[in-house]
mmCIF file of the N, C-alpha and C atoms, coordinates in Angstrom:
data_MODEL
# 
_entry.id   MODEL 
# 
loop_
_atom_site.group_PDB 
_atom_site.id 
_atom_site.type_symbol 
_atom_site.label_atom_id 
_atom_site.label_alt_id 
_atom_site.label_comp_id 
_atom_site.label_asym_id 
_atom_site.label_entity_id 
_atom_site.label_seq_id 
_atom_site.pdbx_PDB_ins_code 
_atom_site.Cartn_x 
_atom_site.Cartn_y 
_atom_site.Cartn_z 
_atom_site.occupancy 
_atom_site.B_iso_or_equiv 
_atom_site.pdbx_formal_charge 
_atom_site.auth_seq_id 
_atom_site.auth_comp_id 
_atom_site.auth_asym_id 
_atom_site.auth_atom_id 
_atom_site.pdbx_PDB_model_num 
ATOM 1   N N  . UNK A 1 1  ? 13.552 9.429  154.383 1.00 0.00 ? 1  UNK A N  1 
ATOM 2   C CA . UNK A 1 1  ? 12.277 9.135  153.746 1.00 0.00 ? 1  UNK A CA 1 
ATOM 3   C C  . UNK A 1 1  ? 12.538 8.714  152.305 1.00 0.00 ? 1  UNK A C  1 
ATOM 4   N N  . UNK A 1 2  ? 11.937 8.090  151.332 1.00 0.00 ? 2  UNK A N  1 
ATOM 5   C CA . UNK A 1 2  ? 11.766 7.145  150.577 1.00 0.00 ? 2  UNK A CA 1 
ATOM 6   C C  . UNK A 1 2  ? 10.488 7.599  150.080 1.00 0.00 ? 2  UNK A C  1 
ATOM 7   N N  . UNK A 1 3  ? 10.796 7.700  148.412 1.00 0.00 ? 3  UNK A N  1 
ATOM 8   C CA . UNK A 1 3  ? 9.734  8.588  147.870 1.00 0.00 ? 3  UNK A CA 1 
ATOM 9   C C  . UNK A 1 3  ? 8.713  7.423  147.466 1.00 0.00 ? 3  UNK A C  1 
ATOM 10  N N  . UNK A 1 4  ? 7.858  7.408  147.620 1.00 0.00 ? 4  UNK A N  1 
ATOM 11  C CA . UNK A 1 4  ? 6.496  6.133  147.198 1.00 0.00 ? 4  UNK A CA 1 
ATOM 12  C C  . UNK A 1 4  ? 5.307  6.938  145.982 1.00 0.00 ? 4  UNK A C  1 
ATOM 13  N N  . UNK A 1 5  ? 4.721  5.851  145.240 1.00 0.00 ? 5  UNK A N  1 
ATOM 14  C CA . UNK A 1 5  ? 3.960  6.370  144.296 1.00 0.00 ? 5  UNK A CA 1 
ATOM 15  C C  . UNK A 1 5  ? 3.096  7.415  145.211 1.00 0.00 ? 5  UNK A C  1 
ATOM 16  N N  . UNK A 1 6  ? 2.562  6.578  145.883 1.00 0.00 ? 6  UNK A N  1 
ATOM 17  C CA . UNK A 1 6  ? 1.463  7.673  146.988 1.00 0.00 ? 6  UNK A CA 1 
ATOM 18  C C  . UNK A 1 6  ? 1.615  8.764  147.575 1.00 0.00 ? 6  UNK A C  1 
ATOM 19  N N  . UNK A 1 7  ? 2.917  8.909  147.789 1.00 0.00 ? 7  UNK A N  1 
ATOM 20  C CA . UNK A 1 7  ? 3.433  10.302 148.473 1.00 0.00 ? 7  UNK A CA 1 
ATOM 21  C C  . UNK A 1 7  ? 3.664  10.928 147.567 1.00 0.00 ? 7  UNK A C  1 
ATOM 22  N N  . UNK A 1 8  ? 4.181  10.680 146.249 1.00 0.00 ? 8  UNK A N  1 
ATOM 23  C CA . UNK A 1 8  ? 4.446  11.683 145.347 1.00 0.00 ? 8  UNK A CA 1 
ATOM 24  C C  . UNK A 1 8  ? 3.240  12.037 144.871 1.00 0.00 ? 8  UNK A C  1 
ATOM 25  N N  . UNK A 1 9  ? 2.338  11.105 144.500 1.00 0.00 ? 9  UNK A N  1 
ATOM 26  C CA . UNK A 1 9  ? 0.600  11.898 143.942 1.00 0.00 ? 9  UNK A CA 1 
ATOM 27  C C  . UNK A 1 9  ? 0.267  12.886 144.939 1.00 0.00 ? 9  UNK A C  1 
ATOM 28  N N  . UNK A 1 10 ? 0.396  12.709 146.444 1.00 0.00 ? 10 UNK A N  1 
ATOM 29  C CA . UNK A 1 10 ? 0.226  13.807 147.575 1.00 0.00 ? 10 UNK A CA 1 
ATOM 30  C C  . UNK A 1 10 ? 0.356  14.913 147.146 1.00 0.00 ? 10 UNK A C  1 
ATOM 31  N N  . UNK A 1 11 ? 2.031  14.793 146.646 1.00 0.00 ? 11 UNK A N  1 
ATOM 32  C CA . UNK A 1 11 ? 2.443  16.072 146.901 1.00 0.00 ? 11 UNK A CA 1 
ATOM 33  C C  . UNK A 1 11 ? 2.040  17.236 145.640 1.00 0.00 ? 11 UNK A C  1 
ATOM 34  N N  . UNK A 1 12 ? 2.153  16.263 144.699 1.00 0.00 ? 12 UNK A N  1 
ATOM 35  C CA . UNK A 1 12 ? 1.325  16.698 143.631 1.00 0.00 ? 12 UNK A CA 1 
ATOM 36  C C  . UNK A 1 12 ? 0.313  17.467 143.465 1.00 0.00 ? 12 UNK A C  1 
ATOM 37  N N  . UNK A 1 13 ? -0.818 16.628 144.245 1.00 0.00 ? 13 UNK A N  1 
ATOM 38  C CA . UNK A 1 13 ? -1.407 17.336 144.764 1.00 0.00 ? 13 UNK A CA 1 
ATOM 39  C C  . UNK A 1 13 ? -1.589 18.297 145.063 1.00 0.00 ? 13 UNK A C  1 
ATOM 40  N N  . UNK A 1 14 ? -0.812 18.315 146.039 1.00 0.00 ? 14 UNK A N  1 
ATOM 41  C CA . UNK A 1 14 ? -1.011 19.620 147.030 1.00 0.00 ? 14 UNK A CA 1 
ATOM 42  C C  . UNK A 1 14 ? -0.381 20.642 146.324 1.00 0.00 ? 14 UNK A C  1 
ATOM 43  N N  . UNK A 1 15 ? 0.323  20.582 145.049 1.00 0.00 ? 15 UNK A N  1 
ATOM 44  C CA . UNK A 1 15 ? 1.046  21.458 144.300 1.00 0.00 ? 15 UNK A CA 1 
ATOM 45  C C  . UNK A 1 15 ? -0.197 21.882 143.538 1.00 0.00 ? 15 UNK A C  1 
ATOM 46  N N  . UNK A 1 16 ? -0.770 21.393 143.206 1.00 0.00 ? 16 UNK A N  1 
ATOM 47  C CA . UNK A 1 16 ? -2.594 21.819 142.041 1.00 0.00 ? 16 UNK A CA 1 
ATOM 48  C C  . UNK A 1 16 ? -1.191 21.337 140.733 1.00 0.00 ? 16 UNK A C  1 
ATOM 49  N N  . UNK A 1 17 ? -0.503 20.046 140.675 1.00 0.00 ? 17 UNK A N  1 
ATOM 50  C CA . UNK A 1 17 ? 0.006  20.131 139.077 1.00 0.00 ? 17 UNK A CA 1 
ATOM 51  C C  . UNK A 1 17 ? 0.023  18.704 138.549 1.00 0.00 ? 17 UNK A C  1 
ATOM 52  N N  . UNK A 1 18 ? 0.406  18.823 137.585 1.00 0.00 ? 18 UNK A N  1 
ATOM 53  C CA . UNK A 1 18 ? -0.289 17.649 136.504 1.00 0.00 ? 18 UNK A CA 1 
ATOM 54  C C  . UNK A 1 18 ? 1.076  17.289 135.837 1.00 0.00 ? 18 UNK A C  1 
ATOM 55  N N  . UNK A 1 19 ? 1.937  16.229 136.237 1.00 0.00 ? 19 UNK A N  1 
ATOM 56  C CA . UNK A 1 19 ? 2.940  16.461 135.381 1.00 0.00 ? 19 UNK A CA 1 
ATOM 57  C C  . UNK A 1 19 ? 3.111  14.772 134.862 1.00 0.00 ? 19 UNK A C  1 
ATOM 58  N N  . UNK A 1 20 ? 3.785  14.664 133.302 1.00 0.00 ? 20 UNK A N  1 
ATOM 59  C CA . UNK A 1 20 ? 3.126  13.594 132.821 1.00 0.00 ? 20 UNK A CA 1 
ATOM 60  C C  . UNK A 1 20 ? 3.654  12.174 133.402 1.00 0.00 ? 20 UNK A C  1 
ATOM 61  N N  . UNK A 1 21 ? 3.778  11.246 133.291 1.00 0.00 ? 21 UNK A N  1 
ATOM 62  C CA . UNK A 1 21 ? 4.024  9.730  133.696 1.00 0.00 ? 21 UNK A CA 1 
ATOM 63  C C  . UNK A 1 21 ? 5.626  9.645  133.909 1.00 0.00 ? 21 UNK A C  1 
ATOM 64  N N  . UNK A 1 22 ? 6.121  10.295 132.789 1.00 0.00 ? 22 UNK A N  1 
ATOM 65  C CA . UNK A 1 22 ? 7.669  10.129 132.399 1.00 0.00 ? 22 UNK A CA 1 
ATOM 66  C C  . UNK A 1 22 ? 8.294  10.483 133.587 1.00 0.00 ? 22 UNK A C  1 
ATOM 67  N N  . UNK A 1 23 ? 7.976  11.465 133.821 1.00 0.00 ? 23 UNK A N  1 
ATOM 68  C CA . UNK A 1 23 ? 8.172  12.448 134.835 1.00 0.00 ? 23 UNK A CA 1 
ATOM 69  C C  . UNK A 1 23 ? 8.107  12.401 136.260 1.00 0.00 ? 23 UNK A C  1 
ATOM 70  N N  . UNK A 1 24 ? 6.994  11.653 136.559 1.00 0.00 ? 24 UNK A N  1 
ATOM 71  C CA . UNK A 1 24 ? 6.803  10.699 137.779 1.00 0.00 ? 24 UNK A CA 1 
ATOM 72  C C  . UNK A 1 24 ? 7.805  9.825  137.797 1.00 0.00 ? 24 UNK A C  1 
ATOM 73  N N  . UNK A 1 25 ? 8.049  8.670  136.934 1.00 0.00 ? 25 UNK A N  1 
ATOM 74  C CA . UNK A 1 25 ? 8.517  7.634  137.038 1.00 0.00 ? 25 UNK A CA 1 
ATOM 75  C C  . UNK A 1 25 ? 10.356 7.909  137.453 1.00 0.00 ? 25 UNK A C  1 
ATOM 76  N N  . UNK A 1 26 ? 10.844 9.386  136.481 1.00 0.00 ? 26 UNK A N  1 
ATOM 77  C CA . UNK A 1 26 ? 12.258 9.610  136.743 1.00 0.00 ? 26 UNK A CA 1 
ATOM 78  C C  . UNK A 1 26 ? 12.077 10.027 138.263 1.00 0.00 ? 26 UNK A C  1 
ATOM 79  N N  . UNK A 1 27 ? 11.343 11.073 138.720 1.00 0.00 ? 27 UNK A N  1 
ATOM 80  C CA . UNK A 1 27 ? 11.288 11.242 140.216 1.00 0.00 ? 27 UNK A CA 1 
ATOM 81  C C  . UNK A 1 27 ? 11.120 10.508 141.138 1.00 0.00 ? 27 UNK A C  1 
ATOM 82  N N  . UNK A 1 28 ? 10.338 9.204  141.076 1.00 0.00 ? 28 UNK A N  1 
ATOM 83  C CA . UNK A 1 28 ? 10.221 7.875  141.522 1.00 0.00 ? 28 UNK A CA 1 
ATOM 84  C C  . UNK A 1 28 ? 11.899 7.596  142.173 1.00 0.00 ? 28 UNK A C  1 
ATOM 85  N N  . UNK A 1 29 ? 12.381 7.478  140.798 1.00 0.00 ? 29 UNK A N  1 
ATOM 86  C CA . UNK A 1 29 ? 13.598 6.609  140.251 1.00 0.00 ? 29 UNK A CA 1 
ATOM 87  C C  . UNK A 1 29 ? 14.418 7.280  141.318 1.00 0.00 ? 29 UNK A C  1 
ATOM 88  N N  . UNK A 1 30 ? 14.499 8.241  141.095 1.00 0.00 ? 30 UNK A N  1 
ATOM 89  C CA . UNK A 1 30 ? 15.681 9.524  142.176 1.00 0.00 ? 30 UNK A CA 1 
ATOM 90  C C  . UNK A 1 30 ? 15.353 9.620  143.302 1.00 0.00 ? 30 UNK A C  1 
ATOM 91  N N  . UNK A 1 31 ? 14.143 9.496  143.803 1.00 0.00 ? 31 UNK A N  1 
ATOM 92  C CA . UNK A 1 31 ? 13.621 9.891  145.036 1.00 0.00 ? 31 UNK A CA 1 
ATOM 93  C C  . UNK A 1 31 ? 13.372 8.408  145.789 1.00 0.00 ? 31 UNK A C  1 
ATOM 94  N N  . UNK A 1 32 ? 13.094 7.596  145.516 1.00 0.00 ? 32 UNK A N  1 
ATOM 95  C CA . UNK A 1 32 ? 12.275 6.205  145.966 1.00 0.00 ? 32 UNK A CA 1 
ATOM 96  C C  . UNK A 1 32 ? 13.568 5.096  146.107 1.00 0.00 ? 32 UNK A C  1 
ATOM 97  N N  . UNK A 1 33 ? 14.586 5.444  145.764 1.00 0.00 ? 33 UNK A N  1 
ATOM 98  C CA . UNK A 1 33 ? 15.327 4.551  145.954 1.00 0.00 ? 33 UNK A CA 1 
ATOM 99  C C  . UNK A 1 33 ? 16.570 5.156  147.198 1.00 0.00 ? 33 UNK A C  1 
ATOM 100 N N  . UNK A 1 34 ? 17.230 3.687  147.502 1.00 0.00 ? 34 UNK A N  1 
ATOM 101 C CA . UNK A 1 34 ? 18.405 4.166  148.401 1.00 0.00 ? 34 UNK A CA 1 
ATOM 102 C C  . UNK A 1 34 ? 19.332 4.723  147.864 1.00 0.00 ? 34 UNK A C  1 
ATOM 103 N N  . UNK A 1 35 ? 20.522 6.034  148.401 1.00 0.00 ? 35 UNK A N  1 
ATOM 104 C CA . UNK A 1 35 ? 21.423 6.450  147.812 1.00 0.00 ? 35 UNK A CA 1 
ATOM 105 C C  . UNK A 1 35 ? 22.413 6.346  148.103 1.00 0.00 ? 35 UNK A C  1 
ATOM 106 N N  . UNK A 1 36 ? 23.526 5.526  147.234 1.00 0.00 ? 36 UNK A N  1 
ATOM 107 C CA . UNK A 1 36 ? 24.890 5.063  149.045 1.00 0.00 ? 36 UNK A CA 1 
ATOM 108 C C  . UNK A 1 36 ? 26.165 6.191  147.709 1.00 0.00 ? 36 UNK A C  1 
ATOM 109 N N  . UNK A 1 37 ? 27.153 6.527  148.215 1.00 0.00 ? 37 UNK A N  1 
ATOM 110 C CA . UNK A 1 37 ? 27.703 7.547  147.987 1.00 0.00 ? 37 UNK A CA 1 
ATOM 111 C C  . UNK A 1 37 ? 29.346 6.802  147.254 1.00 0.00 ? 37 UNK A C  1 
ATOM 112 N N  . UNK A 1 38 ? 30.218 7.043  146.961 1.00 0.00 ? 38 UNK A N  1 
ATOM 113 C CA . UNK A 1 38 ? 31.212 6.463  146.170 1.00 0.00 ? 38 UNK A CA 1 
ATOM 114 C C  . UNK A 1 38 ? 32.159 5.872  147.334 1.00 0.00 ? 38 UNK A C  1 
ATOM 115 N N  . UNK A 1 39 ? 32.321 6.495  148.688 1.00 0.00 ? 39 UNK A N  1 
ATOM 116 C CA . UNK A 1 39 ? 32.900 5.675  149.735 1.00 0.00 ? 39 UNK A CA 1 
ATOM 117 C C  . UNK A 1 39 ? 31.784 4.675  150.575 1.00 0.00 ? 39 UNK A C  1 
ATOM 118 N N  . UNK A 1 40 ? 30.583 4.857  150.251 1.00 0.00 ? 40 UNK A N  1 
ATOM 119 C CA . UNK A 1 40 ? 29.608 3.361  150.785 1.00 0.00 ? 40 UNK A CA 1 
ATOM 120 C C  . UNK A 1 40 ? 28.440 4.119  152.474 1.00 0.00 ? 40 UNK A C  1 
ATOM 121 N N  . UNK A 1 41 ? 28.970 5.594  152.285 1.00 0.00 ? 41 UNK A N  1 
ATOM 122 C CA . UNK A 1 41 ? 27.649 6.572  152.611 1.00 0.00 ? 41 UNK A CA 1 
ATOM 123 C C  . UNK A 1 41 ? 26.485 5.949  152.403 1.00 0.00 ? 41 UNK A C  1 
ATOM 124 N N  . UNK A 1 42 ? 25.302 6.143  152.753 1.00 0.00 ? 42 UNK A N  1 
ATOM 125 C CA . UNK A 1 42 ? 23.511 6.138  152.875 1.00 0.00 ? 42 UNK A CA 1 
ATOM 126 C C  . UNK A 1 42 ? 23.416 7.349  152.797 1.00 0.00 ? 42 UNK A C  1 
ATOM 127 N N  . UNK A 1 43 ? 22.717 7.657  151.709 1.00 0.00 ? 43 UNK A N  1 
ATOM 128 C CA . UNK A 1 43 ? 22.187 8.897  151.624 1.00 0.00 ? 43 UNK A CA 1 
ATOM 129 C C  . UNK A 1 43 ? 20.573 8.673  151.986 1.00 0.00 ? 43 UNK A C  1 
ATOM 130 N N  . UNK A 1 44 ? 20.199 9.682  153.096 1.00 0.00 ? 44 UNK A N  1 
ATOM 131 C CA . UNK A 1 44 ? 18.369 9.248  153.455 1.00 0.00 ? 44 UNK A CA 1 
ATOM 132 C C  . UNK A 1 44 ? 17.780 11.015 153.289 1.00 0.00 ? 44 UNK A C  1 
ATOM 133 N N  . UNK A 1 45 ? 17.004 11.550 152.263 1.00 0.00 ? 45 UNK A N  1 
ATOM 134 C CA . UNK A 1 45 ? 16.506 12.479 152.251 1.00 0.00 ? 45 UNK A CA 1 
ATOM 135 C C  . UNK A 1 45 ? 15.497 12.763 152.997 1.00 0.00 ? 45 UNK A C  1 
ATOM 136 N N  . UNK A 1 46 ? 15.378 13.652 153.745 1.00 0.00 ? 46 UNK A N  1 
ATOM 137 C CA . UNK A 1 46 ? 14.081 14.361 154.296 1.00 0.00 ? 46 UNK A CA 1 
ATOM 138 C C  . UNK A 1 46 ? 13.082 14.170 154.189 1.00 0.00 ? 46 UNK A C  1 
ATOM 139 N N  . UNK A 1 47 ? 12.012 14.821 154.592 1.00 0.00 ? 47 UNK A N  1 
ATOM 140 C CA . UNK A 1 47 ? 10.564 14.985 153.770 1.00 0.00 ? 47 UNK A CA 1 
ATOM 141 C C  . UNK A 1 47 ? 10.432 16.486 153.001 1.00 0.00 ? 47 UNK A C  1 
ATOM 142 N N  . UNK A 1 48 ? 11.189 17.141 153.706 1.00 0.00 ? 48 UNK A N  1 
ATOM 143 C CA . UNK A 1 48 ? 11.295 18.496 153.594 1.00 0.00 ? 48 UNK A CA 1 
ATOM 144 C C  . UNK A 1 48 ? 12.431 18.573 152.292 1.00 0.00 ? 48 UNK A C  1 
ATOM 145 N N  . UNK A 1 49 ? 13.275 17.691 152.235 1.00 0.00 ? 49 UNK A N  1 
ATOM 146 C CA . UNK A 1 49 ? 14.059 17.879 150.909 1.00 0.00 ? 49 UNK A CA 1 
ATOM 147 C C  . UNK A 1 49 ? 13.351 17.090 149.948 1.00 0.00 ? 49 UNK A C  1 
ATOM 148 N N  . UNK A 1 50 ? 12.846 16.040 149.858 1.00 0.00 ? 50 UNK A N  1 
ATOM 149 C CA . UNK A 1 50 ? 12.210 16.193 148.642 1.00 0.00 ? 50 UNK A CA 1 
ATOM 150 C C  . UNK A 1 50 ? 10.896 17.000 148.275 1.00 0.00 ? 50 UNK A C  1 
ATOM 151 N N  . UNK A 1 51 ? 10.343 17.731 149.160 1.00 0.00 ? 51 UNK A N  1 
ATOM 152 C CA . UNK A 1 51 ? 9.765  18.220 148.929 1.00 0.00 ? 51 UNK A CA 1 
ATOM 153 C C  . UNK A 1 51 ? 10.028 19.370 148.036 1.00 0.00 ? 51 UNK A C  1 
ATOM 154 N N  . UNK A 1 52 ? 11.146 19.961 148.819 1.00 0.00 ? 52 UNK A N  1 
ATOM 155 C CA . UNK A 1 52 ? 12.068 21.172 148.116 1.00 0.00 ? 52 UNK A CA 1 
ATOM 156 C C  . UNK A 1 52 ? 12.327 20.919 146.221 1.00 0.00 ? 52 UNK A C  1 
ATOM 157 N N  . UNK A 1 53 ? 13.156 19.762 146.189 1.00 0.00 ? 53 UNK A N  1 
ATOM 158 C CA . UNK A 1 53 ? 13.341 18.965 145.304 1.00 0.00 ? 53 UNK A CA 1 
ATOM 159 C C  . UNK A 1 53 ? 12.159 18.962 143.616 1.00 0.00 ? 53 UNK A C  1 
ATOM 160 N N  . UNK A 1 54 ? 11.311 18.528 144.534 1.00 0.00 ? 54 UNK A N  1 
ATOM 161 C CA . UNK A 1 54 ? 9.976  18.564 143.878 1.00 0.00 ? 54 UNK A CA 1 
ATOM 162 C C  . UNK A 1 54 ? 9.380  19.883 143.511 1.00 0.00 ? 54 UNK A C  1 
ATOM 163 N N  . UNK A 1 55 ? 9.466  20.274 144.139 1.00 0.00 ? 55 UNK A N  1 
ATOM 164 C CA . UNK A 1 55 ? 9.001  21.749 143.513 1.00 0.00 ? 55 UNK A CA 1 
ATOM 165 C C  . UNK A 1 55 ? 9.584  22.757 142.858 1.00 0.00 ? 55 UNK A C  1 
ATOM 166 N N  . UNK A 1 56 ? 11.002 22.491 143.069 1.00 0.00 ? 56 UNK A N  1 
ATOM 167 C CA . UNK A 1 56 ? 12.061 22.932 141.739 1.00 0.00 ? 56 UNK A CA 1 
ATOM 168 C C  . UNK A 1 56 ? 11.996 22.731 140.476 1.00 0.00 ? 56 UNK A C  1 
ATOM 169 N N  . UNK A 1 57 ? 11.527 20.719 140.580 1.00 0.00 ? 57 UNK A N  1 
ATOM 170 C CA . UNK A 1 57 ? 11.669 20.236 139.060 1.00 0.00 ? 57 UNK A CA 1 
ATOM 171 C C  . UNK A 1 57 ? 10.355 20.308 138.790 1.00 0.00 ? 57 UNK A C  1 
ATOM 172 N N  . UNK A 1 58 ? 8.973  20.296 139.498 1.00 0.00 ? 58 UNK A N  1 
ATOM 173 C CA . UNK A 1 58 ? 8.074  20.792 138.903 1.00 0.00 ? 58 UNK A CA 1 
ATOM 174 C C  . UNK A 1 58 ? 8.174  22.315 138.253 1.00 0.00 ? 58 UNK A C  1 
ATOM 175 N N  . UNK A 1 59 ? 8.142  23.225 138.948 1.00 0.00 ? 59 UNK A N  1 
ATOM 176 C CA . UNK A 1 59 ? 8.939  24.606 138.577 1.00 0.00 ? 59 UNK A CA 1 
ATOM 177 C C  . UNK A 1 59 ? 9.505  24.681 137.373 1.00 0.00 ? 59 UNK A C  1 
ATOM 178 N N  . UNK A 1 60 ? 10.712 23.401 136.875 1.00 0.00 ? 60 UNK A N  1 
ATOM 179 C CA . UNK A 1 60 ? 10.961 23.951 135.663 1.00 0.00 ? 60 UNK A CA 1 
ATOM 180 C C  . UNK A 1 60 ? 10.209 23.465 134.729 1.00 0.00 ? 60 UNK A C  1 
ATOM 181 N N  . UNK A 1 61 ? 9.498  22.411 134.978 1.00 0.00 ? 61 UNK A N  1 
ATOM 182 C CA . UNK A 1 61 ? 8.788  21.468 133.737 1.00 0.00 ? 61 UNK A CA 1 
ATOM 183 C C  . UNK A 1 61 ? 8.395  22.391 133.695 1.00 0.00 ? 61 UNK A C  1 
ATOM 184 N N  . UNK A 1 62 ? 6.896  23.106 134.206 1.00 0.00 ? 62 UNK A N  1 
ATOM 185 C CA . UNK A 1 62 ? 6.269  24.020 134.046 1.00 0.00 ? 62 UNK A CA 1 
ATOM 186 C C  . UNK A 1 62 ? 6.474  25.102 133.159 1.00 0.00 ? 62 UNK A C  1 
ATOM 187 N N  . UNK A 1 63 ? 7.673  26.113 133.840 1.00 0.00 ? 63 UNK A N  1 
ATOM 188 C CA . UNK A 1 63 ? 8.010  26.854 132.645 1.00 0.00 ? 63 UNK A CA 1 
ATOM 189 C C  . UNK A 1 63 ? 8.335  26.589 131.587 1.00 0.00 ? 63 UNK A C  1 
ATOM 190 N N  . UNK A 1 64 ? 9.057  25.588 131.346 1.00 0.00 ? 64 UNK A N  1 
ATOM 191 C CA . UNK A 1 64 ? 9.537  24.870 130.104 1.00 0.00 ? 64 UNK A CA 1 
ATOM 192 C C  . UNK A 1 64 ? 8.098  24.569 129.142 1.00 0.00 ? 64 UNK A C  1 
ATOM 193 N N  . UNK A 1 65 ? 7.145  24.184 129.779 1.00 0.00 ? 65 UNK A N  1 
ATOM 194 C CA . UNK A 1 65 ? 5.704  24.053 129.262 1.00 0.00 ? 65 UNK A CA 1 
ATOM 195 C C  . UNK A 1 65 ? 5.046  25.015 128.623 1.00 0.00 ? 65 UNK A C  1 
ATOM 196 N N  . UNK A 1 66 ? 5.192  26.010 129.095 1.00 0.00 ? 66 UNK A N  1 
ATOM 197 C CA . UNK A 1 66 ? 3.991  27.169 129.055 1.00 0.00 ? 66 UNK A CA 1 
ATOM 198 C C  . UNK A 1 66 ? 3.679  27.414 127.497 1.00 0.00 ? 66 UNK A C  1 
ATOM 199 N N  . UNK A 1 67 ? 2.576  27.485 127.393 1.00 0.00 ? 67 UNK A N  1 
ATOM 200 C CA . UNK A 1 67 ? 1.846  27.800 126.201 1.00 0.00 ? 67 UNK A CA 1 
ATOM 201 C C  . UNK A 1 67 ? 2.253  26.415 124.986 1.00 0.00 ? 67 UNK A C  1 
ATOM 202 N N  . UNK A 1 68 ? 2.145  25.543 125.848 1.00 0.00 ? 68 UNK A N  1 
ATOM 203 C CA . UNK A 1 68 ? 2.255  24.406 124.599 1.00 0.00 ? 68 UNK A CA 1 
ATOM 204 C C  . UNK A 1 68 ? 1.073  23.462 124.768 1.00 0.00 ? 68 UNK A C  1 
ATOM 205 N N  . UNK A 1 69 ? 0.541  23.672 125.195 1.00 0.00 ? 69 UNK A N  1 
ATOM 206 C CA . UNK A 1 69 ? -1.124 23.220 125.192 1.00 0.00 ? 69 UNK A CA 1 
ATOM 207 C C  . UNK A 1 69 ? -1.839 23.294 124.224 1.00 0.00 ? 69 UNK A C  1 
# 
């Protein structure tokens, strides 16, 4: 799977979180593209791993956030 603007607002979503543009766009970047490996591997992630993924690095933005509002 192949991370798309739309699937990532989903998941977002479904997380209840708000995280800013920058942030999207690097996860985009990592997630949305193909990954071929230093001997010429395809790397194809899950749905279930980026999901995982995603909720780690939301996880830390978050804490990293707190009380800076």
């Amino acid at each position: 799977m192949m991370l798309t603007k739309q699937k990532l607002n989903k998941i977002l979503r479904n997380y209840r979180v708000h995280v800013p543009s920058e942030l999207k766009k690097e996860l985009l970047e990592q997630y949305g593209n193909t990954v071929i490996t230093e001997d010429g591997r395809t790397i194809e992630y899950s749905e279930q791993d980026i999901c995982e993924h995603l909720r780690k690095i939301v996880r830390s933005y978050e804490n990293a956030n707190k009380g800076v509002n």
